[in-house]
VMD Tcl script that builds the backbone (N, CA, C; Angstrom):
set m [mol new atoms 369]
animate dup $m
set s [atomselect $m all]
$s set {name element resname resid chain x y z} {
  {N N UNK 1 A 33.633 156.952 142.781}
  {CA C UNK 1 A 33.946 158.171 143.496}
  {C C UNK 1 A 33.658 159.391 142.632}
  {N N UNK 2 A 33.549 159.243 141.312}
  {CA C UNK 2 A 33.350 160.344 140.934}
  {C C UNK 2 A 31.913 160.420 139.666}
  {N N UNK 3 A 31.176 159.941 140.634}
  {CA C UNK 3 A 29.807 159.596 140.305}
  {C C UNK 3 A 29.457 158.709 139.034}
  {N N UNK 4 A 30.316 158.073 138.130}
  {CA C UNK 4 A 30.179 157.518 137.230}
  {C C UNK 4 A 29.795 155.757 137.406}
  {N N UNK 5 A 28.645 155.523 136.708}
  {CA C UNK 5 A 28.086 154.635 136.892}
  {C C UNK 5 A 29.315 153.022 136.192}
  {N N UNK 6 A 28.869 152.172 137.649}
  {CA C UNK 6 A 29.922 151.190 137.090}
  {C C UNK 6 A 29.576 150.539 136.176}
  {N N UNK 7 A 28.667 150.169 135.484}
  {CA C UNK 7 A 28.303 149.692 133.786}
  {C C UNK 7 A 28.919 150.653 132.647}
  {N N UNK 8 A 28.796 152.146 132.972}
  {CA C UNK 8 A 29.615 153.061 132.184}
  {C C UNK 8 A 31.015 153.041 132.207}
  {N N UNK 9 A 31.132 152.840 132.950}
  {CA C UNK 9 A 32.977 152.902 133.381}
  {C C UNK 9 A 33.138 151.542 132.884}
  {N N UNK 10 A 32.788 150.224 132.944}
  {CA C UNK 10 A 33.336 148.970 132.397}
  {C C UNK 10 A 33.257 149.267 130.574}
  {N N UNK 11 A 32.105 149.910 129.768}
  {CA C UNK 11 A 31.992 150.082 128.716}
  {C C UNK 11 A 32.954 150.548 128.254}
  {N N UNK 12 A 33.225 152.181 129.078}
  {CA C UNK 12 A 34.467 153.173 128.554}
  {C C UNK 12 A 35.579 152.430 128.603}
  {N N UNK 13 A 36.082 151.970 129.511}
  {CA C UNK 13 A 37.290 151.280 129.905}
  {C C UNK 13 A 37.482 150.721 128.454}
  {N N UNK 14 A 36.459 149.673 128.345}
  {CA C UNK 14 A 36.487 148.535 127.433}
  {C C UNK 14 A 36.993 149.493 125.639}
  {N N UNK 15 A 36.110 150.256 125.530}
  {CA C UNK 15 A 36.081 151.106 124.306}
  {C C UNK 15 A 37.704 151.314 123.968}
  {N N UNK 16 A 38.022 152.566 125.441}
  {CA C UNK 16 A 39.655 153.146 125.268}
  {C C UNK 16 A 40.590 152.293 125.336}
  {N N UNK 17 A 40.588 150.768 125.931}
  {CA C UNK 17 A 41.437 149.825 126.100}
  {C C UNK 17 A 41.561 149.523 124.422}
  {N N UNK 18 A 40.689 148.598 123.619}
  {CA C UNK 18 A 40.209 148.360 122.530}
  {C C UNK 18 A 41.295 149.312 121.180}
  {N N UNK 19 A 41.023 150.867 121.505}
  {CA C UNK 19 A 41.249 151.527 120.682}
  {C C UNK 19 A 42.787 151.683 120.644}
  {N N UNK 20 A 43.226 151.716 122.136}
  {CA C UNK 20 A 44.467 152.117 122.291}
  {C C UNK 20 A 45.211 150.153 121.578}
  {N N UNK 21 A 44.802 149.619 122.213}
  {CA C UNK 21 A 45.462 148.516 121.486}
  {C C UNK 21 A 45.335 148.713 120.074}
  {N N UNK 22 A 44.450 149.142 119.165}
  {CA C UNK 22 A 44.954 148.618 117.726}
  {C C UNK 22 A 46.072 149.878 117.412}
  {N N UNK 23 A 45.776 150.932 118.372}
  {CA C UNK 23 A 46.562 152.350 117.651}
  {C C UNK 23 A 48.364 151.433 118.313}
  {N N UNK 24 A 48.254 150.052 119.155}
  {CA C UNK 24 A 49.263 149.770 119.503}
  {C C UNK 24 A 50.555 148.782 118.270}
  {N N UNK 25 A 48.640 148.130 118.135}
  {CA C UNK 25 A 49.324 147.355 116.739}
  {C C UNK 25 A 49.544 147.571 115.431}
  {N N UNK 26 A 49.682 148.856 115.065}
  {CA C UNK 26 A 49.851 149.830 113.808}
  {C C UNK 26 A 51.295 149.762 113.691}
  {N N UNK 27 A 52.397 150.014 114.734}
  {CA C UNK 27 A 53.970 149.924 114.217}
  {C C UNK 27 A 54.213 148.328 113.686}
  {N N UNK 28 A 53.597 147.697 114.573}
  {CA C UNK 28 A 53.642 146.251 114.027}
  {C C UNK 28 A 53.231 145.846 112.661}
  {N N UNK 29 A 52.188 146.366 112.442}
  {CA C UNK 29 A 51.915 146.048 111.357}
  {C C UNK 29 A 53.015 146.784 109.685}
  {N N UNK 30 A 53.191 148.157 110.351}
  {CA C UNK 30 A 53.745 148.787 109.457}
  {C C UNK 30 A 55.264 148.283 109.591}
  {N N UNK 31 A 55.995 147.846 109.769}
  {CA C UNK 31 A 56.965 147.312 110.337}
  {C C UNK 31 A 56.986 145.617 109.411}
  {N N UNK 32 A 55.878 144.786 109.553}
  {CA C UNK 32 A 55.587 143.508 108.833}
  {C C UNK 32 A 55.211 143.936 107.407}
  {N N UNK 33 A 55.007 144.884 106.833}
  {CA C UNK 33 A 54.315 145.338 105.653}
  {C C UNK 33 A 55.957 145.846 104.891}
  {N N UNK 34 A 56.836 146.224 105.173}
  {CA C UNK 34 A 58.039 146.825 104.905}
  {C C UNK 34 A 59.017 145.738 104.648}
  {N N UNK 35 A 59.066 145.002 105.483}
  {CA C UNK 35 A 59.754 143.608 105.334}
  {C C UNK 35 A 59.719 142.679 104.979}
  {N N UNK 36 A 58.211 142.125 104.478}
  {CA C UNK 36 A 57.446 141.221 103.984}
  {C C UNK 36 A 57.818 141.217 102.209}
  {N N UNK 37 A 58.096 140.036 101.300}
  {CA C UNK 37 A 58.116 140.357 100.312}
  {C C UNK 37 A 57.002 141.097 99.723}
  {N N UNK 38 A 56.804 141.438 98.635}
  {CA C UNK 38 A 55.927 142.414 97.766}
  {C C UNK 38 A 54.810 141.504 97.343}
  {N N UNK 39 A 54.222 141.840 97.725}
  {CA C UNK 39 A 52.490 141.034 97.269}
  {C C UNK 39 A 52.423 140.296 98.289}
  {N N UNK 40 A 53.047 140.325 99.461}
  {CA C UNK 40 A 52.416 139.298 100.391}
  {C C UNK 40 A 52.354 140.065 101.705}
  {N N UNK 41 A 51.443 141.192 101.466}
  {CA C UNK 41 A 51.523 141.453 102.627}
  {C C UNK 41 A 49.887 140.957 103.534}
  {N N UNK 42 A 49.074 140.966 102.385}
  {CA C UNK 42 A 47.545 140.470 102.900}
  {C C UNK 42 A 47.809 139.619 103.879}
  {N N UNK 43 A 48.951 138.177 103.546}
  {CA C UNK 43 A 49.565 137.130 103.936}
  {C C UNK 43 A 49.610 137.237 105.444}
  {N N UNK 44 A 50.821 138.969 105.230}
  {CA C UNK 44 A 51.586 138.733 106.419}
  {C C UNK 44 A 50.492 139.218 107.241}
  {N N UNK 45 A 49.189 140.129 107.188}
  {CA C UNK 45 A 48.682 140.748 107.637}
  {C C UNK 45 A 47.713 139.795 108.385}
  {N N UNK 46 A 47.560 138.448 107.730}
  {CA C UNK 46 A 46.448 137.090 107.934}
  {C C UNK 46 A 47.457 137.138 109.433}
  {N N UNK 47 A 48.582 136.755 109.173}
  {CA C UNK 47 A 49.511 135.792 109.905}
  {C C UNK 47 A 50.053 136.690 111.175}
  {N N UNK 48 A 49.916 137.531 111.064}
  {CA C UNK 48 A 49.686 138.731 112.710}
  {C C UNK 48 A 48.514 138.649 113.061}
  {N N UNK 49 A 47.362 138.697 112.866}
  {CA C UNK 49 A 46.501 138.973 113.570}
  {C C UNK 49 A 46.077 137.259 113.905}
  {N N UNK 50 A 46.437 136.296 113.550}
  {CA C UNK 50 A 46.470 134.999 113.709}
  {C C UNK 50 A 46.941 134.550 115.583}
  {N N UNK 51 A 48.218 135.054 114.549}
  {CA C UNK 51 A 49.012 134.939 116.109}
  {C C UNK 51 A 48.785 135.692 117.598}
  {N N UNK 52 A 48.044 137.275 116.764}
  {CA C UNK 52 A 47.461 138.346 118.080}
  {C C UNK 52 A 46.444 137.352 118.714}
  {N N UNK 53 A 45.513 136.954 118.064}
  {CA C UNK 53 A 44.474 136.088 118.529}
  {C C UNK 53 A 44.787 134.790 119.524}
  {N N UNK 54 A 45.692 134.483 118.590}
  {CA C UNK 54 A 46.235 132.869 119.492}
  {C C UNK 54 A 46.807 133.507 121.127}
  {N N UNK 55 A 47.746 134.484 120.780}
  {CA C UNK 55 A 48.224 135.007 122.138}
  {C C UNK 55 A 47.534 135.387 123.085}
  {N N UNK 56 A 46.246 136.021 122.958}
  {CA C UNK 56 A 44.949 136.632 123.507}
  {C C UNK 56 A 44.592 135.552 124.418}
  {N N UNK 57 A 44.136 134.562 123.638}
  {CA C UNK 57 A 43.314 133.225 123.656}
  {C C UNK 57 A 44.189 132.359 124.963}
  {N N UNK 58 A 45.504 132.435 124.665}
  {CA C UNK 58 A 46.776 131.903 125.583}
  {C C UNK 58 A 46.720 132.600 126.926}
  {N N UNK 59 A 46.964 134.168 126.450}
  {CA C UNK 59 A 47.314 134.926 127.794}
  {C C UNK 59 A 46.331 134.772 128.730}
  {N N UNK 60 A 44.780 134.780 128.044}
  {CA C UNK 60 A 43.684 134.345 128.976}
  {C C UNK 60 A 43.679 133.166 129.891}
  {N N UNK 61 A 43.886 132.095 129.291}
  {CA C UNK 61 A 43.993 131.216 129.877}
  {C C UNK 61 A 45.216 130.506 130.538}
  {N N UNK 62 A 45.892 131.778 130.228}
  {CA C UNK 62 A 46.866 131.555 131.694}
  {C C UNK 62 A 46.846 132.062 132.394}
  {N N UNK 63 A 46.344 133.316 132.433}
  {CA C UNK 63 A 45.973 134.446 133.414}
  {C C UNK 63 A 44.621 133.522 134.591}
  {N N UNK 64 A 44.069 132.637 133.583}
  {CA C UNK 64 A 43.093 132.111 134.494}
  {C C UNK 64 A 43.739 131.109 135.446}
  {N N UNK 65 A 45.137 130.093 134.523}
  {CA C UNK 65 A 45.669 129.363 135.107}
  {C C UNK 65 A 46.286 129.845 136.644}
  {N N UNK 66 A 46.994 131.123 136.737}
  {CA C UNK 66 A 47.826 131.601 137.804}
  {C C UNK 66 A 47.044 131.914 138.676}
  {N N UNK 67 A 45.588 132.956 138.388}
  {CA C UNK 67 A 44.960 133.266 139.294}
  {C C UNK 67 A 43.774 132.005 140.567}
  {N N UNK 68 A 43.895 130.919 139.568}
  {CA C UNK 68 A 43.467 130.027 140.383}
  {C C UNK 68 A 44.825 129.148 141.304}
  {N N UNK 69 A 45.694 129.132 141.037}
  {CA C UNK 69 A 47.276 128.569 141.468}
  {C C UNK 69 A 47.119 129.411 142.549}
  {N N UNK 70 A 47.337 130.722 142.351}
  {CA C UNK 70 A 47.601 131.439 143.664}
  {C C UNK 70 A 46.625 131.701 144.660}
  {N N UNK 71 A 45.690 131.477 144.206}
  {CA C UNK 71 A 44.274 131.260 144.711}
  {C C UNK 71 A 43.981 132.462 145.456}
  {N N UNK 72 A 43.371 132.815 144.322}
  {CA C UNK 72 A 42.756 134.300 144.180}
  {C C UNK 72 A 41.404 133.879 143.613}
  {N N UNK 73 A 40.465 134.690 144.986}
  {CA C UNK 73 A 39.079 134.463 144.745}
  {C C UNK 73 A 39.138 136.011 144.967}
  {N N UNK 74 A 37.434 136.381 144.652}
  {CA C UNK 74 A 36.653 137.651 144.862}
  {C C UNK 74 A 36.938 137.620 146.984}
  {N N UNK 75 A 36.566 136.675 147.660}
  {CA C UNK 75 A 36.950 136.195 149.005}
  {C C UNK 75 A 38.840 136.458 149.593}
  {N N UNK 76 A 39.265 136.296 149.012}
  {CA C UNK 76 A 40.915 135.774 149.253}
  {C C UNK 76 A 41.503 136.611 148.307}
  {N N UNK 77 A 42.220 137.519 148.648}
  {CA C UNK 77 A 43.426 138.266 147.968}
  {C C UNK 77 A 44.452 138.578 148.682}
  {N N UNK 78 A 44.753 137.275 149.122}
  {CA C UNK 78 A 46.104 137.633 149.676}
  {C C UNK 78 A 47.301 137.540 148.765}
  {N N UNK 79 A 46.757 136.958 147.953}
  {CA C UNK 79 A 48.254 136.647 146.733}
  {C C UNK 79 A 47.875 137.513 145.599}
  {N N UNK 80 A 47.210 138.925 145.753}
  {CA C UNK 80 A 46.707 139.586 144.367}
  {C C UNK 80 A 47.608 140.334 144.003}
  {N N UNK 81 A 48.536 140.515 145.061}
  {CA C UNK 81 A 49.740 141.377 144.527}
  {C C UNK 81 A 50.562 140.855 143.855}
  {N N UNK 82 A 50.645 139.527 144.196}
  {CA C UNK 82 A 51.715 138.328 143.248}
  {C C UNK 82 A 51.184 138.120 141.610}
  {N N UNK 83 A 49.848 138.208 142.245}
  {CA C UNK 83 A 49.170 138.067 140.333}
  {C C UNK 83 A 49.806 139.323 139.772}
  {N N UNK 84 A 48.853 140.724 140.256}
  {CA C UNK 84 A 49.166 141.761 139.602}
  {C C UNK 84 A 51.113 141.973 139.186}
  {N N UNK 85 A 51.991 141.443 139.844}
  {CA C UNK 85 A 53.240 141.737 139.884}
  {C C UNK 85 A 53.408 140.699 138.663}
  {N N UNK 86 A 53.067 139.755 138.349}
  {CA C UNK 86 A 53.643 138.932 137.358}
  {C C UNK 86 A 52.931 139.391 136.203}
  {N N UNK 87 A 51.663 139.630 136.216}
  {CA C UNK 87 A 51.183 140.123 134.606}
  {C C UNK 87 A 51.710 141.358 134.428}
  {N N UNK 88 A 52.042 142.022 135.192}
  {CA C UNK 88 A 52.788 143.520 134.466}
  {C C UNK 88 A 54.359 143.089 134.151}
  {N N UNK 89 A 54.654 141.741 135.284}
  {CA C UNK 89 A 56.219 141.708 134.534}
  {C C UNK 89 A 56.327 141.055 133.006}
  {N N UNK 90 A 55.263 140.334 133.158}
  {CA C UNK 90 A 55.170 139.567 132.069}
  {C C UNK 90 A 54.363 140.931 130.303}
  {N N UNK 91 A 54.207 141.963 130.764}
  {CA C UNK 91 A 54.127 142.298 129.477}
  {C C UNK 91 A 55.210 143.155 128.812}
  {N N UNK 92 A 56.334 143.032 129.520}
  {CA C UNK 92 A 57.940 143.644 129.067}
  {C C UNK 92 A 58.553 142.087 129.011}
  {N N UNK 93 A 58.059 141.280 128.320}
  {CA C UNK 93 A 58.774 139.884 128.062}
  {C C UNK 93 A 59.089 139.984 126.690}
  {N N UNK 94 A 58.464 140.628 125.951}
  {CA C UNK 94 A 58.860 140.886 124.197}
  {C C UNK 94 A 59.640 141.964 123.951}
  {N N UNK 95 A 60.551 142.321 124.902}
  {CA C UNK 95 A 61.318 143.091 125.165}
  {C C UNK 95 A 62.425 142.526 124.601}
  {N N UNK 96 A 62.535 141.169 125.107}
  {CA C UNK 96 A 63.967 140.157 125.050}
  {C C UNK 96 A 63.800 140.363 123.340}
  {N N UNK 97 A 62.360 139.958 122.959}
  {CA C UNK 97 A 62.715 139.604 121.402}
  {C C UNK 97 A 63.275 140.508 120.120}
  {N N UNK 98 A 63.410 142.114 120.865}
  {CA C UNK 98 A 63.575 143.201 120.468}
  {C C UNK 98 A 64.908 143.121 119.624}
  {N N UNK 99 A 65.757 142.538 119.905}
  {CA C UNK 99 A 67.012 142.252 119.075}
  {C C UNK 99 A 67.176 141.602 117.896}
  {N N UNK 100 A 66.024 140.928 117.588}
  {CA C UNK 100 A 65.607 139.952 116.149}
  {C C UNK 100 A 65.081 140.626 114.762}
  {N N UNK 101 A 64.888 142.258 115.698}
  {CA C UNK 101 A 63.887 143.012 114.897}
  {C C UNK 101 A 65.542 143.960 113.882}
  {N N UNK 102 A 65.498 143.668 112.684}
  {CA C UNK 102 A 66.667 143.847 111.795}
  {C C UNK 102 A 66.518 145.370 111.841}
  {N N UNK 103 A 67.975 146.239 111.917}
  {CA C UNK 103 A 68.248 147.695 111.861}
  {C C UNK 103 A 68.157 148.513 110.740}
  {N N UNK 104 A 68.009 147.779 109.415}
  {CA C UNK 104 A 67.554 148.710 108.309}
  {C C UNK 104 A 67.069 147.492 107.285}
  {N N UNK 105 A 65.874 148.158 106.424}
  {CA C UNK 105 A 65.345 147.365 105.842}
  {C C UNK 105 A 65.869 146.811 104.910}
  {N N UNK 106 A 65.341 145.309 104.972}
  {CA C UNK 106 A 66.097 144.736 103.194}
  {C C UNK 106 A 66.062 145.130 102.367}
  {N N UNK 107 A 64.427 146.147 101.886}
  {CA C UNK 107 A 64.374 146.431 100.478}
  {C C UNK 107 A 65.049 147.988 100.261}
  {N N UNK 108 A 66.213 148.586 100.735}
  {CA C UNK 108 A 65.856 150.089 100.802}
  {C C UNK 108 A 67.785 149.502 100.141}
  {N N UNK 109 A 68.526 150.660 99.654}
  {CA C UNK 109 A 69.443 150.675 99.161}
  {C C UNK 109 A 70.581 150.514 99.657}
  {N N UNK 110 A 70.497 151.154 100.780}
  {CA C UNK 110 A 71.279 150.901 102.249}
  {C C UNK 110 A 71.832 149.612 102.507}
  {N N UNK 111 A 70.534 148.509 102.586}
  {CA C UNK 111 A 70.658 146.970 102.840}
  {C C UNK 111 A 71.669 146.333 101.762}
  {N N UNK 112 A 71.165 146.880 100.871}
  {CA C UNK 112 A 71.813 146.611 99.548}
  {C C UNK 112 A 73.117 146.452 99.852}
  {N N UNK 113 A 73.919 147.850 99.422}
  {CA C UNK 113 A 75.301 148.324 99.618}
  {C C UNK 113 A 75.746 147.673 100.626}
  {N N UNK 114 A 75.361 146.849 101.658}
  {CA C UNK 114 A 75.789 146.426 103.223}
  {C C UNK 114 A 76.207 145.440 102.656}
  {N N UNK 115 A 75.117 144.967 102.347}
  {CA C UNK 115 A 75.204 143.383 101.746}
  {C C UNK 115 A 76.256 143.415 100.864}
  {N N UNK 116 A 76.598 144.243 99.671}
  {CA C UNK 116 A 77.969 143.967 98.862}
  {C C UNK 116 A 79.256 143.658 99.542}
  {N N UNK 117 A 79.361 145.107 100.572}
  {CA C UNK 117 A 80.641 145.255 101.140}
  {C C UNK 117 A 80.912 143.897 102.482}
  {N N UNK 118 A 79.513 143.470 102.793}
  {CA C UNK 118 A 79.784 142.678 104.009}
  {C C UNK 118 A 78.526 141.598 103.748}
  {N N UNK 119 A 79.080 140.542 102.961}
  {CA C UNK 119 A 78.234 139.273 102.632}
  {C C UNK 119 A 77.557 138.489 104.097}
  {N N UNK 120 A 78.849 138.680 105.234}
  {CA C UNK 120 A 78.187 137.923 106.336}
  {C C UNK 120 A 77.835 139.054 106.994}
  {N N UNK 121 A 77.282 140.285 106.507}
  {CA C UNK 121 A 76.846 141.115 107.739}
  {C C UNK 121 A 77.746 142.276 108.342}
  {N N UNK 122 A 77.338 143.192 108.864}
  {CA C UNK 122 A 78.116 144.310 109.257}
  {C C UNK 122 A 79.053 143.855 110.213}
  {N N UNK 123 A 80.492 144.286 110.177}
  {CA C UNK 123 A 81.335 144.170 111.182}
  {C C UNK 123 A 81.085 145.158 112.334}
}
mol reanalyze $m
mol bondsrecalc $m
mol representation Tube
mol addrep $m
């Protein structure tokens, strides 16, 4: 509709999708780099993008799994709203894991002092 050629628009898409994801995976990383013991962060840095990959690799092929289940062709979209409704619910699922993520860092002085006054943890 607004004269842009659809080979251009799949490229751009592809480019700004691309970019915005790594500018996504920067807290993550900075976040694993802080918490990680000292000298291992190359490690931790292997072992995220390991797992980004594996998840990629997963989400694809489940995304392929559902869309053939619900049977969604280029022909048949009667169930495309059911797809589209579950992959957007499904990317607020690491939401749940949000509570695992510790409130101040181990290595900072803070953690420290916590740890004296409260061996099992803050009351």
């Amino acid at each position: 509709a607004m004269g842009i050629p659809d080979s251009l628009f799949c490229l751009g898409e592809s480019a700004v999708l691309s970019i915005v994801g790594w500018i996504c995976t920067m807290p993550v990383l900075v976040l694993a780099a802080r918490l990680c013991p000292e000298g291992m962060e190359g490690t931790m840095y292997a072992l995220i993008m390991s797992i980004n990959n594996l998840g990629g690799i997963v989400g694809s092929q489940l995304g392929a799994v559902l869309t053939t289940y619900l049977g969604v062709t280029e022909h048949d979209l009667d169930n495309f709203w059911l797809l589209v409704l579950i992959c957007n619910l499904s990317t607020v699922l690491p939401l749940v894991f949000i509570a695992f993520v510790p409130e101040v860092d181990p290595g900072t002085t803070k953690a420290k002092e916590e740890e004296a006054c409260y061996p099992s943890g803050p009351v």
